[in-house]
PyMOL Python script that loads the backbone (N, CA, C, O; Angstrom):
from pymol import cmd

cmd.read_pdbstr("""\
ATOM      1  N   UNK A   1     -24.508   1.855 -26.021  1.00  0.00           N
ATOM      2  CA  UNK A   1     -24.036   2.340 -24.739  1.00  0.00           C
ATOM      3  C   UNK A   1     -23.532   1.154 -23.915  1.00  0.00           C
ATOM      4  O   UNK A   1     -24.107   0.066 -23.907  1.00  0.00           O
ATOM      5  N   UNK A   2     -22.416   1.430 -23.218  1.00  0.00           N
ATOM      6  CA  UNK A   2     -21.717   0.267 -22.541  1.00  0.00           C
ATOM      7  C   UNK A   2     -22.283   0.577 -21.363  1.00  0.00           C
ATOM      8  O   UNK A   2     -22.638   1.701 -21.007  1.00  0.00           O
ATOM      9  N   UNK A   3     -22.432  -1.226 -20.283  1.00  0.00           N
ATOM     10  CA  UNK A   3     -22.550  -0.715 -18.953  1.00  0.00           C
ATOM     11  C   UNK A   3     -21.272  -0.791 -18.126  1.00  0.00           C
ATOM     12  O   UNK A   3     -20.286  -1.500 -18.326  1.00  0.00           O
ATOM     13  N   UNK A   4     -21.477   0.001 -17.254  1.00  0.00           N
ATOM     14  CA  UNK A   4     -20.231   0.378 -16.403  1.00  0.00           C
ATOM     15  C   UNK A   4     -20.259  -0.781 -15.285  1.00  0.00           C
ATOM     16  O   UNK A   4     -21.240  -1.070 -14.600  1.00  0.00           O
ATOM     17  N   UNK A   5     -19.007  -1.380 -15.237  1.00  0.00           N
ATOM     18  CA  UNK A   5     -19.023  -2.636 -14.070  1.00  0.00           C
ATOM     19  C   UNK A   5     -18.143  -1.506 -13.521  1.00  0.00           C
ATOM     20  O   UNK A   5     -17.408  -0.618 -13.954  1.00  0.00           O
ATOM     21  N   UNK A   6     -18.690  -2.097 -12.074  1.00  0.00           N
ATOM     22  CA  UNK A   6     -17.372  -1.654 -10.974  1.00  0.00           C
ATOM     23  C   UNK A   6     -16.497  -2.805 -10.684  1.00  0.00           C
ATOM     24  O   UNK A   6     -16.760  -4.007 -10.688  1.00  0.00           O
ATOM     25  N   UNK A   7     -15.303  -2.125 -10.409  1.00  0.00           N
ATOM     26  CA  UNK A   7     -14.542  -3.197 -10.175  1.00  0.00           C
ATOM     27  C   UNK A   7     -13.786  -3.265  -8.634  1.00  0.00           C
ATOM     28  O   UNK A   7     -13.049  -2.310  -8.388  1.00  0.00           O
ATOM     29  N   UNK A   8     -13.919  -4.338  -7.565  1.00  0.00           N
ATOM     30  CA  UNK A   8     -13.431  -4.202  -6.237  1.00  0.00           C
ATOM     31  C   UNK A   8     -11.950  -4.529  -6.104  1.00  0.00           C
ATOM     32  O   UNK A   8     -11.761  -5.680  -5.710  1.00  0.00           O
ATOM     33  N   UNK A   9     -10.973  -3.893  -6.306  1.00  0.00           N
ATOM     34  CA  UNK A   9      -9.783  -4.347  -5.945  1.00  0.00           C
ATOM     35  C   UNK A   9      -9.820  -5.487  -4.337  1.00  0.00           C
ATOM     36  O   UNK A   9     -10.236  -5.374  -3.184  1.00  0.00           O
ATOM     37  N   UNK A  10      -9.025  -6.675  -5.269  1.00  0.00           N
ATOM     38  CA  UNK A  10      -8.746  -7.037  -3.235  1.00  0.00           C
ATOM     39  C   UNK A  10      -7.501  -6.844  -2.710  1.00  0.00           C
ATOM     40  O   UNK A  10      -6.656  -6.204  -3.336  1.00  0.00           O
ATOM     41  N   UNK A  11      -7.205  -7.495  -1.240  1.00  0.00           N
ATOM     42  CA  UNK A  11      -6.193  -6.461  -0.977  1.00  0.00           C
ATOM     43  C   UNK A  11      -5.090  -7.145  -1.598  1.00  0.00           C
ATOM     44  O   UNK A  11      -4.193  -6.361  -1.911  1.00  0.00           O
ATOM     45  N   UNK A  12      -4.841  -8.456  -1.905  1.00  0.00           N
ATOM     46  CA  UNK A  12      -4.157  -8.858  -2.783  1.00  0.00           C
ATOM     47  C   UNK A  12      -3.217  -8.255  -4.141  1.00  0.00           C
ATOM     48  O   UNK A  12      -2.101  -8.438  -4.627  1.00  0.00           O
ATOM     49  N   UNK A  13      -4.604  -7.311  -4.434  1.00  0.00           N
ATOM     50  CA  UNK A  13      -4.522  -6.739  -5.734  1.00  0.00           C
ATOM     51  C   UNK A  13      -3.698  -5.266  -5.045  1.00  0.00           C
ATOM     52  O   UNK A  13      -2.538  -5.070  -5.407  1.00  0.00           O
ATOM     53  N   UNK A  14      -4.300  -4.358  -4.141  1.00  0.00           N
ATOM     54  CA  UNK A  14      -4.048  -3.682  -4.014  1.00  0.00           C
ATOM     55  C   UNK A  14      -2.336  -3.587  -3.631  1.00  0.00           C
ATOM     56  O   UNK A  14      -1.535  -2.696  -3.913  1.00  0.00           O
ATOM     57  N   UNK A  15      -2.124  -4.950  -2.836  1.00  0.00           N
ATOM     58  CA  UNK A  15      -0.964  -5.129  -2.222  1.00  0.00           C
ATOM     59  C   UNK A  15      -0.237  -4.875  -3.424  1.00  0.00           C
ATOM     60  O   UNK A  15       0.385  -3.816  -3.514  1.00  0.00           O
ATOM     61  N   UNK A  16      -0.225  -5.968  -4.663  1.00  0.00           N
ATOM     62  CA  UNK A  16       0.523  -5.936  -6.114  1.00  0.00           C
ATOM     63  C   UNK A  16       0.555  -4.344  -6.597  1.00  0.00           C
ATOM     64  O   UNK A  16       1.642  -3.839  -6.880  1.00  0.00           O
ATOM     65  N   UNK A  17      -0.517  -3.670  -6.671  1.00  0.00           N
ATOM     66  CA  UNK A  17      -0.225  -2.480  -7.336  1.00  0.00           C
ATOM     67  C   UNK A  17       0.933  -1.373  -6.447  1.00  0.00           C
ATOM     68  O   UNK A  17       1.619  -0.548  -7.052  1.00  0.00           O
ATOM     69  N   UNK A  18       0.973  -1.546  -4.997  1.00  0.00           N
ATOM     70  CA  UNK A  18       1.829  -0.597  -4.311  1.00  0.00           C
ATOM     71  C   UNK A  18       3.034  -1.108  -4.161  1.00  0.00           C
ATOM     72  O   UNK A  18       3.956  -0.346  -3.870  1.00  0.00           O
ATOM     73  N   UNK A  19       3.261  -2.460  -4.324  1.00  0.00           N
ATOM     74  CA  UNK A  19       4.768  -3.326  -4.341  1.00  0.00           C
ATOM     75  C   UNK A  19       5.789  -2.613  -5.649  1.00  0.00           C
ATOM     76  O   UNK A  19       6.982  -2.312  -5.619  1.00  0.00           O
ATOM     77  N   UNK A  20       4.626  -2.481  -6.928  1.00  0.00           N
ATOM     78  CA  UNK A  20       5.231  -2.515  -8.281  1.00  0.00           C
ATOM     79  C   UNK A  20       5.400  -0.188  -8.265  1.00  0.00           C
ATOM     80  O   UNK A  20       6.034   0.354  -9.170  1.00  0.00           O
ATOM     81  N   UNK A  21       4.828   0.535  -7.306  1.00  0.00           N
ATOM     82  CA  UNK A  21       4.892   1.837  -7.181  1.00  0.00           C
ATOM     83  C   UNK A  21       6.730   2.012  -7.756  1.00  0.00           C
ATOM     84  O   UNK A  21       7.626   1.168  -7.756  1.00  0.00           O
ATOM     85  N   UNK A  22       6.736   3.102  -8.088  1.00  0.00           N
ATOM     86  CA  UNK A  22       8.102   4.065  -8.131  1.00  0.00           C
ATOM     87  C   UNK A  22       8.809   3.860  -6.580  1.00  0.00           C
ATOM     88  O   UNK A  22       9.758   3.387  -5.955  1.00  0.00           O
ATOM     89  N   UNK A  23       7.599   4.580  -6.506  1.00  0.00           N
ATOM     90  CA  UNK A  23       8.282   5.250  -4.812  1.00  0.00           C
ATOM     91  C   UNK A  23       8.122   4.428  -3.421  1.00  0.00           C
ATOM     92  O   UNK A  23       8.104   4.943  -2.303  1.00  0.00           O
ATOM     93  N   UNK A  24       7.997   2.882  -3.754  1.00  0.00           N
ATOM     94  CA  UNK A  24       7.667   2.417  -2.591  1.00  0.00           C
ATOM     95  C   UNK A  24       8.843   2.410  -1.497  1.00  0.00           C
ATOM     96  O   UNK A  24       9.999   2.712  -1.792  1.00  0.00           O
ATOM     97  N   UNK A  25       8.497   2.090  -0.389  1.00  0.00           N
ATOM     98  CA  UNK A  25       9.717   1.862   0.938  1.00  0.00           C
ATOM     99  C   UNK A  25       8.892   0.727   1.457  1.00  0.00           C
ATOM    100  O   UNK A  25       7.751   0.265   1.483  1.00  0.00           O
ATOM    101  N   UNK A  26      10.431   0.498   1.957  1.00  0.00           N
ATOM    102  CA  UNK A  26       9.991  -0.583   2.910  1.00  0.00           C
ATOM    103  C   UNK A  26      11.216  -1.181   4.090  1.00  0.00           C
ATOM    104  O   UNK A  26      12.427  -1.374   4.201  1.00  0.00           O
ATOM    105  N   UNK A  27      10.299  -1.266   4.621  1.00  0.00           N
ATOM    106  CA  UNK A  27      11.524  -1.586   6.125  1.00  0.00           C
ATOM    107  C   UNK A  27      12.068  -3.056   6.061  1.00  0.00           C
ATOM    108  O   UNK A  27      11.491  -4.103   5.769  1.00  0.00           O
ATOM    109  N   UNK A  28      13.272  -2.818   6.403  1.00  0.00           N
ATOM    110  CA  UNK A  28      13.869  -4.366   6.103  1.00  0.00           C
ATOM    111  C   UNK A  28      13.994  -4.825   7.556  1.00  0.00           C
ATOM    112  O   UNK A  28      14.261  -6.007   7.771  1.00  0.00           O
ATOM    113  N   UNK A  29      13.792  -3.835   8.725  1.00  0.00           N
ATOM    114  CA  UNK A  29      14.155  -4.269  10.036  1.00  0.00           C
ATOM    115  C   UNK A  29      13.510  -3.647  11.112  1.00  0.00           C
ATOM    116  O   UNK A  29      13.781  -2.645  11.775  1.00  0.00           O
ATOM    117  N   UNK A  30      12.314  -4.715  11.146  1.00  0.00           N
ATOM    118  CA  UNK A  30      11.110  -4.265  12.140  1.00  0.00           C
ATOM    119  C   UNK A  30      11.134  -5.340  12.936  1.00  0.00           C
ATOM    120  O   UNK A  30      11.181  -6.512  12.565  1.00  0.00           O
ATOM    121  N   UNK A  31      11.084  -4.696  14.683  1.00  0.00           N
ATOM    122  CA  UNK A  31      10.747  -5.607  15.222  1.00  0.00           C
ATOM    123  C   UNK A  31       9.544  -5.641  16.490  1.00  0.00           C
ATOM    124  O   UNK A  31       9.604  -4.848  17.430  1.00  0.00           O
ATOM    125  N   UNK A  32       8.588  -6.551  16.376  1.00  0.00           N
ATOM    126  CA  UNK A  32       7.538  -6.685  16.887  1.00  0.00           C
ATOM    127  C   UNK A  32       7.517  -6.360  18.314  1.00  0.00           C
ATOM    128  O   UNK A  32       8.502  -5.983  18.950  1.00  0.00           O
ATOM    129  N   UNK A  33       6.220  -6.544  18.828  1.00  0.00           N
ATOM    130  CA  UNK A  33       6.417  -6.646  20.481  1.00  0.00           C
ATOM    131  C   UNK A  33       6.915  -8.484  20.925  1.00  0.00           C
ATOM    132  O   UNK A  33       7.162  -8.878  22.065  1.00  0.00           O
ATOM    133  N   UNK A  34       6.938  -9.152  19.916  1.00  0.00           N
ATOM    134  CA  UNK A  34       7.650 -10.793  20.477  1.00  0.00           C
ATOM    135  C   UNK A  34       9.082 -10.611  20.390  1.00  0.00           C
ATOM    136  O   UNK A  34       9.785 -11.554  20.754  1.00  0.00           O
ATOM    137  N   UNK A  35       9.774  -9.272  19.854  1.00  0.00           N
ATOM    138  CA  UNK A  35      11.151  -9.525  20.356  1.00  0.00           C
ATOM    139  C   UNK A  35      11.334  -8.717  21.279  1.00  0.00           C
ATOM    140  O   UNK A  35      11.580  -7.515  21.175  1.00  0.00           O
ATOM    141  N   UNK A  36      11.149  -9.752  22.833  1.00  0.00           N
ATOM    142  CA  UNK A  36      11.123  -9.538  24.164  1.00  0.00           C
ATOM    143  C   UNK A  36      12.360  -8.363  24.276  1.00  0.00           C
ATOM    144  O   UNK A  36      13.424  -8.782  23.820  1.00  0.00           O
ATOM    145  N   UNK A  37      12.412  -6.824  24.854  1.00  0.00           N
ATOM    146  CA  UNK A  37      12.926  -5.761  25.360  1.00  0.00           C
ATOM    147  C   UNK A  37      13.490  -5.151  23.585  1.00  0.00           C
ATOM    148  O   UNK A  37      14.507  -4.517  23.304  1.00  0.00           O
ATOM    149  N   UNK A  38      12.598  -5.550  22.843  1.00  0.00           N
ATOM    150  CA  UNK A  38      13.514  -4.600  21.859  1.00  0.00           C
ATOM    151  C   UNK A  38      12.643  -4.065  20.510  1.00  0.00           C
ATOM    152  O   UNK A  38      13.057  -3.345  19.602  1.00  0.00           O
ATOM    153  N   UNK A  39      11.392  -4.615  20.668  1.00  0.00           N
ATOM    154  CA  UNK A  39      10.156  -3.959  19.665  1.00  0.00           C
ATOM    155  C   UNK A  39       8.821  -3.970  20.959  1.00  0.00           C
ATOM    156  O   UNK A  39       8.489  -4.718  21.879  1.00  0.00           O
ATOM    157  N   UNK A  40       8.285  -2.492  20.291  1.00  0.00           N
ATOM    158  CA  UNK A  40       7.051  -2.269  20.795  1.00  0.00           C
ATOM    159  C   UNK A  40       5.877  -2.892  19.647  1.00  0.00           C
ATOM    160  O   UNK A  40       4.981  -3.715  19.835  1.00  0.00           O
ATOM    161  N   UNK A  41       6.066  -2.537  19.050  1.00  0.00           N
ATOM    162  CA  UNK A  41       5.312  -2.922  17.693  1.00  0.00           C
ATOM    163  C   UNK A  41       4.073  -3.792  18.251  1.00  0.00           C
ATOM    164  O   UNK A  41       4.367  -4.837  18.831  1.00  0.00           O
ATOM    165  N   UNK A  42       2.492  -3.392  18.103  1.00  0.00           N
ATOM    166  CA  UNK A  42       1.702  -4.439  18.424  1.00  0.00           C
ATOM    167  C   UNK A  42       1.213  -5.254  16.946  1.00  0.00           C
ATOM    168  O   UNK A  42       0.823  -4.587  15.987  1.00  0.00           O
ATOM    169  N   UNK A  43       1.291  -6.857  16.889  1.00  0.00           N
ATOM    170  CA  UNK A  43       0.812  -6.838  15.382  1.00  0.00           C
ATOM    171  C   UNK A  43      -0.600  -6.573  14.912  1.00  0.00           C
ATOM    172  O   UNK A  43      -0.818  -6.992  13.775  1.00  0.00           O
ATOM    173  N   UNK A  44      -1.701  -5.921  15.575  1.00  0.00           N
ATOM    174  CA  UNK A  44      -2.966  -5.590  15.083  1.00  0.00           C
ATOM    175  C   UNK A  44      -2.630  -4.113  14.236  1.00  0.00           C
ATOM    176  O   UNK A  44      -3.038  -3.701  13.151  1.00  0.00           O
ATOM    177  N   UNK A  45      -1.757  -3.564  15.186  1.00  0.00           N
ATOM    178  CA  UNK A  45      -1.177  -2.465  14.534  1.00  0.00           C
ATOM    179  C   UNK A  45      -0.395  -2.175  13.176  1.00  0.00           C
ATOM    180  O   UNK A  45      -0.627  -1.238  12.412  1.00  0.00           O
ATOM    181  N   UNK A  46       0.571  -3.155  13.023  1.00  0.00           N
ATOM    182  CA  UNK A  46       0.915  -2.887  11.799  1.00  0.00           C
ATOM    183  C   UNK A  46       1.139  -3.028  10.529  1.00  0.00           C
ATOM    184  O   UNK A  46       2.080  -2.856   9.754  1.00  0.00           O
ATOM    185  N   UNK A  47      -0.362  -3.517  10.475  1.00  0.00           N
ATOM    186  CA  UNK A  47      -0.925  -3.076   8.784  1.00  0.00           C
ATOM    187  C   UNK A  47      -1.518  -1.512   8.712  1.00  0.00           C
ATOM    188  O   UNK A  47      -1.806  -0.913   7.676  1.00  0.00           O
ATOM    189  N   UNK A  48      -1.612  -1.074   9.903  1.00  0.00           N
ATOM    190  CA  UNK A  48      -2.181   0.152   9.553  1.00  0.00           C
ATOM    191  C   UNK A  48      -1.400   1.258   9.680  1.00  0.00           C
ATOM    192  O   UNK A  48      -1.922   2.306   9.301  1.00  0.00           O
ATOM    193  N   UNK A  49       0.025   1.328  10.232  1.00  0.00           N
ATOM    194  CA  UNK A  49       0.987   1.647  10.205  1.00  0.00           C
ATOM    195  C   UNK A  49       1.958   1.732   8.833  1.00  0.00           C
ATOM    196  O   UNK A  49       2.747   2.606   8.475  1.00  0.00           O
ATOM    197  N   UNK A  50       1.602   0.571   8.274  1.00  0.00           N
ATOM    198  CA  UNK A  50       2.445   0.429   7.229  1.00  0.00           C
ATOM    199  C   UNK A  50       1.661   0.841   6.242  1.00  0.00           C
ATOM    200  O   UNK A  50       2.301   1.363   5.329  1.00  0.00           O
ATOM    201  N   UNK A  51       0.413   0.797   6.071  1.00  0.00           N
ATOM    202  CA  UNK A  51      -0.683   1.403   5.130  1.00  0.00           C
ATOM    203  C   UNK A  51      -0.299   2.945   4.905  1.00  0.00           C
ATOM    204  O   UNK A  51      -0.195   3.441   3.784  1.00  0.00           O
ATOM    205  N   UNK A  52      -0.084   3.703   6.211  1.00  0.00           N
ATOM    206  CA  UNK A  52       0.219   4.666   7.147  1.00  0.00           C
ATOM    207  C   UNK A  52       0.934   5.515   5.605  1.00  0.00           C
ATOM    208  O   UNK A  52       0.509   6.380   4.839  1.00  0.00           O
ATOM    209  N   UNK A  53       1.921   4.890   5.683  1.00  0.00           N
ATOM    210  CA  UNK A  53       3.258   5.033   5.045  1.00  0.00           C
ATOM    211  C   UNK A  53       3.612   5.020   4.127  1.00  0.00           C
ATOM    212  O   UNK A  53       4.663   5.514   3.719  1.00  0.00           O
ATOM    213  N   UNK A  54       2.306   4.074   3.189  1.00  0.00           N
ATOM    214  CA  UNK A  54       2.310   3.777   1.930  1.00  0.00           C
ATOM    215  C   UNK A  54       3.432   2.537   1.749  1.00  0.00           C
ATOM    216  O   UNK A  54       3.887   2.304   0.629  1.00  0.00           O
ATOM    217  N   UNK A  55       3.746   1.947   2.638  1.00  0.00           N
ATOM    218  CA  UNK A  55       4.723   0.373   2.351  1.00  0.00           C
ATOM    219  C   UNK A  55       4.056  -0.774   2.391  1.00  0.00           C
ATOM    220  O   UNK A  55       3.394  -1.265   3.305  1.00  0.00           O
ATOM    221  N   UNK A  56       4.344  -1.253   1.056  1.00  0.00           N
ATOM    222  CA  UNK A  56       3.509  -2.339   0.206  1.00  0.00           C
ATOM    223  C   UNK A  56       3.942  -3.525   1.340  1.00  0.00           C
ATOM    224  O   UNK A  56       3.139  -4.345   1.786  1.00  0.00           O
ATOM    225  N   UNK A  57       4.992  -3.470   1.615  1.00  0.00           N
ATOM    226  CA  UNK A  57       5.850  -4.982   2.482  1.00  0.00           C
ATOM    227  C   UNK A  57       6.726  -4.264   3.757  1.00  0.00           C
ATOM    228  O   UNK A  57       7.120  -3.111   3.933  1.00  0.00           O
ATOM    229  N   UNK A  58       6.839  -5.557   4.589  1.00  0.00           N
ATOM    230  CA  UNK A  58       7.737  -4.778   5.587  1.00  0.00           C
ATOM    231  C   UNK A  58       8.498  -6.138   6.335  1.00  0.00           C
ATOM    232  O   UNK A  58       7.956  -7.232   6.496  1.00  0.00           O
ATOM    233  N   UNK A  59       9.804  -5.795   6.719  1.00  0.00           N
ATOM    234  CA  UNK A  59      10.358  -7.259   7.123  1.00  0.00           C
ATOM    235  C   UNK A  59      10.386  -7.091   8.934  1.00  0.00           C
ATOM    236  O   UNK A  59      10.689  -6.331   9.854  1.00  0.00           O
ATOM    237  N   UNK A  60       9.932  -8.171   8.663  1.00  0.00           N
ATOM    238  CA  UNK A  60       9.666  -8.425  10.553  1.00  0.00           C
ATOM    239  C   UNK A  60      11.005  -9.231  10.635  1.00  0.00           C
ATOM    240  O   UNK A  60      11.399 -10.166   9.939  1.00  0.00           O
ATOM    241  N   UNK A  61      11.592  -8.583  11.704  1.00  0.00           N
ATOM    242  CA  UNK A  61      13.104  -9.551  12.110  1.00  0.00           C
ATOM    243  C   UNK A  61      12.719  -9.651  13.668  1.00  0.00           C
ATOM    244  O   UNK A  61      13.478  -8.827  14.177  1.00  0.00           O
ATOM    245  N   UNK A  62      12.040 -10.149  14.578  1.00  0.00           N
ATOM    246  CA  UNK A  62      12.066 -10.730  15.490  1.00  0.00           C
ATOM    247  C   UNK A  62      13.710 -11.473  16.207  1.00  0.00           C
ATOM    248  O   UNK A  62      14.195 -12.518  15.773  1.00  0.00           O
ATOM    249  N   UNK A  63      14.110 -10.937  16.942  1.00  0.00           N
ATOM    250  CA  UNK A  63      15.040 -11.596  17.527  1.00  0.00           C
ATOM    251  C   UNK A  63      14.194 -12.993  18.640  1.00  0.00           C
ATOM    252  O   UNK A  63      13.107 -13.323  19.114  1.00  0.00           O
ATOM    253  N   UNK A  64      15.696 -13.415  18.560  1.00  0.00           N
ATOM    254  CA  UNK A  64      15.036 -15.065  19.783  1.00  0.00           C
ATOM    255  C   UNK A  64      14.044 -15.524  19.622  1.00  0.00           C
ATOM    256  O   UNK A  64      13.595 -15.745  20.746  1.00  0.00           O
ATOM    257  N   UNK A  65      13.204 -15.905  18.729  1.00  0.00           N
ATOM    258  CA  UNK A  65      12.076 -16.536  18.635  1.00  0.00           C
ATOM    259  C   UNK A  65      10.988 -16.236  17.724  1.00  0.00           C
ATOM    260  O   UNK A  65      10.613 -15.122  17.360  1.00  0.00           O
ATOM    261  N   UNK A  66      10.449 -17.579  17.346  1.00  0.00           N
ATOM    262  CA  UNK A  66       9.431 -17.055  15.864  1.00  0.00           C
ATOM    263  C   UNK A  66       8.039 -17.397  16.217  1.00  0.00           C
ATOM    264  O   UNK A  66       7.318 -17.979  15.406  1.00  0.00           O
ATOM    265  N   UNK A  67       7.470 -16.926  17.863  1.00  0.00           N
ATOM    266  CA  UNK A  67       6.285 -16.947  18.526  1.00  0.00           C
ATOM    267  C   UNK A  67       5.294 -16.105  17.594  1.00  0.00           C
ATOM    268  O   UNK A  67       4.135 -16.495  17.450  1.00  0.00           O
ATOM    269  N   UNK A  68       5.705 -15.084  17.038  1.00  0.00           N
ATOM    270  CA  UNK A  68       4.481 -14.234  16.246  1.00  0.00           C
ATOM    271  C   UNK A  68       4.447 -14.630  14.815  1.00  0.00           C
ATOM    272  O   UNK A  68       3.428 -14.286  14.216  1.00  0.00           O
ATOM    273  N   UNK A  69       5.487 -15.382  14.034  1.00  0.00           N
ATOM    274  CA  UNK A  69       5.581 -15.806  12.731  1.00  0.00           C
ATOM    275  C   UNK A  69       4.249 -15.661  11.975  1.00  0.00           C
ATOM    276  O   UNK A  69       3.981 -14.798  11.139  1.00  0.00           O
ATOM    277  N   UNK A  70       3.362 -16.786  12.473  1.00  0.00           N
ATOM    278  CA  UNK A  70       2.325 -17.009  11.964  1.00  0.00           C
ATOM    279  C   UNK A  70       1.105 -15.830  12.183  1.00  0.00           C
ATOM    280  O   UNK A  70       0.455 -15.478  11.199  1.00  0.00           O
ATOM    281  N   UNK A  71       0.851 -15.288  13.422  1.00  0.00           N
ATOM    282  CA  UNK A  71       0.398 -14.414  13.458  1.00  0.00           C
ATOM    283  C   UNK A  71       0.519 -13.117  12.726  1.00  0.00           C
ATOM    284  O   UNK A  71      -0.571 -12.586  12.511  1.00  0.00           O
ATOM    285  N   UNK A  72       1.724 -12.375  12.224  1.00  0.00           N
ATOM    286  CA  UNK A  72       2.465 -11.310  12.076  1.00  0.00           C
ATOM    287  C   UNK A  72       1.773 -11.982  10.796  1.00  0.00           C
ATOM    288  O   UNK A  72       0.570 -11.720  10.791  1.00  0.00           O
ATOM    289  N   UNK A  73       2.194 -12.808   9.658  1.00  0.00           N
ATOM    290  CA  UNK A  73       2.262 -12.988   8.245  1.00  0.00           C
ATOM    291  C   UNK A  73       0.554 -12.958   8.009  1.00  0.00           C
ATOM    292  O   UNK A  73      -0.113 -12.240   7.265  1.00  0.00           O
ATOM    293  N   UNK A  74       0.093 -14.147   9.052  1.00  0.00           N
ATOM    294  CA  UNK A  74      -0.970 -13.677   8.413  1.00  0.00           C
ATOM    295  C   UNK A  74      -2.074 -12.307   8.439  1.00  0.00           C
ATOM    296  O   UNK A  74      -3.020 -12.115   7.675  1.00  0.00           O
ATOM    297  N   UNK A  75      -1.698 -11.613   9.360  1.00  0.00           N
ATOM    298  CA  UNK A  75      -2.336 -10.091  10.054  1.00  0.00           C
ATOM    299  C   UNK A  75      -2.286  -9.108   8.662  1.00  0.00           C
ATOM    300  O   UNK A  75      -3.103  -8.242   8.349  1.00  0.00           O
ATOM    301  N   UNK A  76      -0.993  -9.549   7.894  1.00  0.00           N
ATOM    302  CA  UNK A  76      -0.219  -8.310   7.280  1.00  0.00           C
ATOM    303  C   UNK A  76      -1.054  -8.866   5.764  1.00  0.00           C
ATOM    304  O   UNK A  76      -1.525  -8.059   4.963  1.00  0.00           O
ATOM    305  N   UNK A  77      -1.107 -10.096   5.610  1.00  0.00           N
ATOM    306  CA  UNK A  77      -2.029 -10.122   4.082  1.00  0.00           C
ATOM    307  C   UNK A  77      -3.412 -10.040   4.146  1.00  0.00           C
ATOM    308  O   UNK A  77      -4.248  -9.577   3.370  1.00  0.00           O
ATOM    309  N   UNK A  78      -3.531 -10.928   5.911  1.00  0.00           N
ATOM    310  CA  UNK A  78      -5.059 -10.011   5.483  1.00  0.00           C
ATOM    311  C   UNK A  78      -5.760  -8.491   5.270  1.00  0.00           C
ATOM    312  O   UNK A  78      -6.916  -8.196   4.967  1.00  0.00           O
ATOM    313  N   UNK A  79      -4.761  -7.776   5.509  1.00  0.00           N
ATOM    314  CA  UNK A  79      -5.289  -6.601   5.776  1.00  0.00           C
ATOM    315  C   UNK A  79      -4.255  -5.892   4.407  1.00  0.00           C
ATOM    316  O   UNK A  79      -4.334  -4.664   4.362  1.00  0.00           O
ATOM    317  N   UNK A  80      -3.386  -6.498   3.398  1.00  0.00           N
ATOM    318  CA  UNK A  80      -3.193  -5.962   2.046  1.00  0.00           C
ATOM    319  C   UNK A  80      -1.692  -5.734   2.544  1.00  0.00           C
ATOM    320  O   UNK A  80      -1.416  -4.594   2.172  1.00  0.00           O
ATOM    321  N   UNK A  81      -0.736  -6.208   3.123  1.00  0.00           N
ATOM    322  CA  UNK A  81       0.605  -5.650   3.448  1.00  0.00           C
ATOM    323  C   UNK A  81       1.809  -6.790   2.786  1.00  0.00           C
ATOM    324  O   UNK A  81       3.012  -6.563   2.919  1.00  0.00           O
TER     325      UNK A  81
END
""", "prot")
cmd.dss("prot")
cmd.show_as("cartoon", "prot")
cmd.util.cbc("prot")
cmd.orient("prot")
């Protein structure tokens, strides 16, 4: 008799398996609340938005300025995006 391991996907992993989907989407032109009068977008929000949706990736185009860069990239892998 075999024993049964469980196995924990991380979100890493999980990220890879929904990138490589049939049916994935993904936005090529999102923009945050740092592009001042033209995204609402909060970034705590959207990994769970994009989870939402089932989109493995999503492109942040920020106009005028790359104030959320670091924030935005890292929000979105920690949380599997």
């Amino acid at each position: 008799m075999q024993e049964s391991q469980t196995h924990m996907d991380t979100g890493e992993e999980v990220a890879e398996a929904r990138l490589y989907s049939p049916s994935s989407f993904i936005h090529l032109r999102v923009h945050s609340a740092y592009s001042l009068l033209e995204g609402a977008v909060r970034v705590k929000d959207l990994p769970r938005l994009c989870l939402a949706q089932d989109m493995p990736a999503v492109a942040v185009t920020d106009t005028g300025n790359l104030f959320g860069a670091l924030e935005i990239a890292e929000t979105l892998v920690k949380e599997g995006v």
